[in-house]
VONUSE-732254 format. One record per atom (N, C-alpha, C): residue in three letters; z, x, y. Coordinates in steps of 0.2 Angstrom, whole numbers, plus 2048, in hexadecimal, padded with zeros to 3 digits. Layout:
% VONUSE-732254
ALAZXY/...
% end
This chain:
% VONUSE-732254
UNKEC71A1E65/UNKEC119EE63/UNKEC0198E68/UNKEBA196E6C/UNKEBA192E71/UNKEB818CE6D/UNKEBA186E6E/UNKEB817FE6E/UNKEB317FE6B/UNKEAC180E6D/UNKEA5180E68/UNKEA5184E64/UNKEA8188E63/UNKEA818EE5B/UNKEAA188E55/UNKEB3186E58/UNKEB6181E54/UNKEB217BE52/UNKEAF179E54/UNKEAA172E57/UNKEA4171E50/UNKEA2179E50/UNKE9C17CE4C/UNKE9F17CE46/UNKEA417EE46/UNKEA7183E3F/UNKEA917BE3C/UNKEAB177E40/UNKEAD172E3B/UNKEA816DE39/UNKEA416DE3C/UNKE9C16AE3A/UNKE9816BE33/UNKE99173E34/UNKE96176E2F/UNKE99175E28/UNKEA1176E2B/UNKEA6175E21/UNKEA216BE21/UNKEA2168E26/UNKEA2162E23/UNKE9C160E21/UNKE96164E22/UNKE92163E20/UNKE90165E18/UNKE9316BE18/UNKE9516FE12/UNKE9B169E0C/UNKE9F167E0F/UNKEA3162E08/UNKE9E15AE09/UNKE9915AE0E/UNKE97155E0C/UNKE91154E06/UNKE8F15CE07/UNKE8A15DE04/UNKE8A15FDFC/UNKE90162DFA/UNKE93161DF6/UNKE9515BDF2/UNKE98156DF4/UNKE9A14FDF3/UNKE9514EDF1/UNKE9014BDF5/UNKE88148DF3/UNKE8614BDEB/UNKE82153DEC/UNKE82156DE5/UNKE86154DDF/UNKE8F153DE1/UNKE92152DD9/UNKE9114BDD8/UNKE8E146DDD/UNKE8F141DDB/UNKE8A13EDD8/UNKE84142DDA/UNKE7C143DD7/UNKE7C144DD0/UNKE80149DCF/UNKE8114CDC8/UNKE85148DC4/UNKE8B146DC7/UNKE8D140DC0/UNKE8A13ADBF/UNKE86136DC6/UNKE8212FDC4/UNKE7C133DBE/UNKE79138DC0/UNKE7213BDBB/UNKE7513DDB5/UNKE7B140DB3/UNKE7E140DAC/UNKE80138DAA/UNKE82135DAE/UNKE8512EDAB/UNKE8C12EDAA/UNKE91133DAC/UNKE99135DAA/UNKE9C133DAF/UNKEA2131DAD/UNKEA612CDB0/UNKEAC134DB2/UNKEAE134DB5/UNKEB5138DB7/UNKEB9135DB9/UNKEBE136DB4/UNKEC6131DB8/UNKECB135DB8/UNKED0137DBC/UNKED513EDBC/UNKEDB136DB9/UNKEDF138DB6/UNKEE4136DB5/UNKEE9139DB2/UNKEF0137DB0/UNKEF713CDB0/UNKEF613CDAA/UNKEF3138DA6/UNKEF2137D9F/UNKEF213AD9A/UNKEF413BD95/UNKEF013FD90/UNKEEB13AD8B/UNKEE8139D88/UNKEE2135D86/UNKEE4139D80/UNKEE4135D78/UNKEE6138D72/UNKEE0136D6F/UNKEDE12FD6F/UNKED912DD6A/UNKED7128D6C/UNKECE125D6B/UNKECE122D6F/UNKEC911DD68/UNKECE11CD64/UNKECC115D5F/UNKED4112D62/UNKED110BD63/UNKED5106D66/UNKED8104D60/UNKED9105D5A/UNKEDD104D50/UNKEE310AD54/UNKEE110ED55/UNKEE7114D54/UNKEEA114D5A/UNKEE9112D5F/UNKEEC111D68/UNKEF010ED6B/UNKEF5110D6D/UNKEFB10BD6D/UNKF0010FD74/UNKEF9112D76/UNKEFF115D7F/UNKEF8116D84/UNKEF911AD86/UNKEF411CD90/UNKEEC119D8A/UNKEEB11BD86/UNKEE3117D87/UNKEE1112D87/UNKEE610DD85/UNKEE7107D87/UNKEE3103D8B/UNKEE6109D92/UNKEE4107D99/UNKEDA106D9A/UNKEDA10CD97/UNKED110CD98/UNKECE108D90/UNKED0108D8B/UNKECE105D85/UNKECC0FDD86/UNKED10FBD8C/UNKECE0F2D8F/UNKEC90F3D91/UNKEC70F7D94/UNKEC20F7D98/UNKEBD0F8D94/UNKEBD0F9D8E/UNKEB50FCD88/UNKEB40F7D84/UNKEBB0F5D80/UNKEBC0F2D79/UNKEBE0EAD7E/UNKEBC0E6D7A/UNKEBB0DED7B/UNKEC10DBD71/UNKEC50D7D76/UNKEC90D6D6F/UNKEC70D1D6B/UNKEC90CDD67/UNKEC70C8D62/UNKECA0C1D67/UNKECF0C2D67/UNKED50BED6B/UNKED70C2D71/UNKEDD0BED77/UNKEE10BFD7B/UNKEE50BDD7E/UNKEEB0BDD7F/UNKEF20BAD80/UNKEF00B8D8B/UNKEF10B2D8B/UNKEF10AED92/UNKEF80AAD92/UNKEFC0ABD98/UNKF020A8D96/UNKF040A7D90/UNKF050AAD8A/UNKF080A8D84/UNKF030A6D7F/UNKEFE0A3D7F/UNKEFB0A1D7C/UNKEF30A5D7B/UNKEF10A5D76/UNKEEC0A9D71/UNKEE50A7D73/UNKEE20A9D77/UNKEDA0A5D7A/UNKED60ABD78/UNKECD0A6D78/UNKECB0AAD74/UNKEC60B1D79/UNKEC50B5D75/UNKEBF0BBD78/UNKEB90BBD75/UNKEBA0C0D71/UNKEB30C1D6C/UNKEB40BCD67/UNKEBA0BAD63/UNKEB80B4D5F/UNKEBA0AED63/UNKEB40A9D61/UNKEB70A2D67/UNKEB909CD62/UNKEBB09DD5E/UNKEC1099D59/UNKEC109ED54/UNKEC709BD51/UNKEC809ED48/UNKECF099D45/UNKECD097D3E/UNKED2095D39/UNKED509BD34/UNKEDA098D32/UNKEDD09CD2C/UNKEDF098D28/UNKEDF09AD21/UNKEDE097D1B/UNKEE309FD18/UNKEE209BD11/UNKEE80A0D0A/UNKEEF0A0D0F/UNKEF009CD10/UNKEF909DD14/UNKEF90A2D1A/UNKEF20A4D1D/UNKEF10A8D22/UNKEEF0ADD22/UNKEF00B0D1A/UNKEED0B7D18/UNKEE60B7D1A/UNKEE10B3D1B/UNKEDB0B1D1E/UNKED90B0D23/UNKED80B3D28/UNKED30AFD2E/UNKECB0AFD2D/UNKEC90A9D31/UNKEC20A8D33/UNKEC20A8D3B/UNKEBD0ACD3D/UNKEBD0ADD43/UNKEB40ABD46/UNKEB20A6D47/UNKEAD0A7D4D/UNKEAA0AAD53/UNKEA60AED4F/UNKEA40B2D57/UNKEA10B1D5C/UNKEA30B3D63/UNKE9E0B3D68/UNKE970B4D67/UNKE940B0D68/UNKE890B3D68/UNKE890B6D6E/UNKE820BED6C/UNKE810C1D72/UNKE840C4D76/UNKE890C7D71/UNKE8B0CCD72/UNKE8A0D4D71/UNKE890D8D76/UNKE850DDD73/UNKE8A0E4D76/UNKE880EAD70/UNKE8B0F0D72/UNKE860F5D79/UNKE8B0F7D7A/UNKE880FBD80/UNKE810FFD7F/UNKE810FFD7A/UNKE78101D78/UNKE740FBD79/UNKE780F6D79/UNKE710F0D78/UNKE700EDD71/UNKE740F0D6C/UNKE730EDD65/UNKE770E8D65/UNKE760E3D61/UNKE790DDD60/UNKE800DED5B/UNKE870DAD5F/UNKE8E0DBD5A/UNKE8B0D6D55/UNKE8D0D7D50/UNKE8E0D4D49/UNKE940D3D45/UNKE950CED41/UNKE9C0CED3F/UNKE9E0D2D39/UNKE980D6D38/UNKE9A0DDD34/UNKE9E0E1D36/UNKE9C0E2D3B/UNKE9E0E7D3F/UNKEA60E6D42/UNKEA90E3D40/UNKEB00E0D43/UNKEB30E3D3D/UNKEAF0DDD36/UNKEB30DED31/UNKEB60E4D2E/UNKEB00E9D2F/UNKEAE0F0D2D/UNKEB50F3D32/UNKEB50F4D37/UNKEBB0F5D3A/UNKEC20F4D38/UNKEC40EED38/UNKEC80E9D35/UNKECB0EED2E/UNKEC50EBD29/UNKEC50EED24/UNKEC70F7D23/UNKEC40FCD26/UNKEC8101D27/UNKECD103D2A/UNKECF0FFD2E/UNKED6101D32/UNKEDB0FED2E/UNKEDC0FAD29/UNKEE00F6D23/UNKEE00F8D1E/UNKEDB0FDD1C/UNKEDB100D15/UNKEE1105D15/UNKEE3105D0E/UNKEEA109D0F/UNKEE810DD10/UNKEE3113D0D/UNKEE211BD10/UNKEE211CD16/UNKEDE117D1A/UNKEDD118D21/UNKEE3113D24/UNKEE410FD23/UNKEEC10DD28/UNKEEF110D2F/UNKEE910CD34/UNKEED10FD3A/UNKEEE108D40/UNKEEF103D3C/UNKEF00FFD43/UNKEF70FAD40/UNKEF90F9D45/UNKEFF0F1D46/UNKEFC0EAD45/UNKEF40EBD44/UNKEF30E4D40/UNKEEF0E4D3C/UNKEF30E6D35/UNKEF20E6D2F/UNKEF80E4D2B/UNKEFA0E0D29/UNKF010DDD25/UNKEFE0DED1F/UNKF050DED19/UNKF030DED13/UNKF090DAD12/UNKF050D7D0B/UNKF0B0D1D0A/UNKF120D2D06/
% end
């Protein structure tokens, strides 16, 4: 095969994987899907029951109450809190304006309601739920 057969022929596959590329990349921004390959297995993706590889991606979605900086407990979504009853109690203040990926406003319902189920003994699925 002479030099311009070669020349053509590689033109065309490149034009062919480039045209391709384009199309799937059309098609995930138009669906909105994100594709990430990873070694991973992904078991569950409530941040109460997660404690290996979702981790990794769950920072990225879920914003915590608090967060450890050097050692020390700095605020996130809540920006102070006390504790009272010997600690069995906290008070937390929450950040204003903060919103879910819809656009609806967080409320402190919505914490406790979480909170509140993942501490119930039926449901009991997290490490931070003490009982006395």
């Amino acid at each position: 095969m002479n030099t311009s057969k070669r020349f053509l022929r590689g033109v065309a596959c490149a034009a062919v994987f480039a045209a391709a590329l384009l199309s799937t990349q059309a098609t995930l921004a138009a669906d909105n899907t994100l594709n990430w390959p990873s070694r991973y297995s992904f078991k569950d993706w409530d941040p109460a029951a997660t404690y290996s590889e979702e981790t990794y991606v769950l920072g990225n979605i879920y914003e915590t109450l608090t967060f450890y900086v050097d050692g020390k407990v700095v605020p996130r979504l809540a920006t102070s809190w006390e504790k009272s009853d010997g600690g069995a109690t906290w008070t937390m203040q929450l950040r204003e304006g903060v919103k879910f990926h819809d656009g609806s406003e967080s409320r402190s319902i919505h914490i406790h309601v979480r909170y509140s189920a993942r501490c119930h003994p039926s449901t009991r699925r997290s490490a931070t739920c003490w009982s006395r």
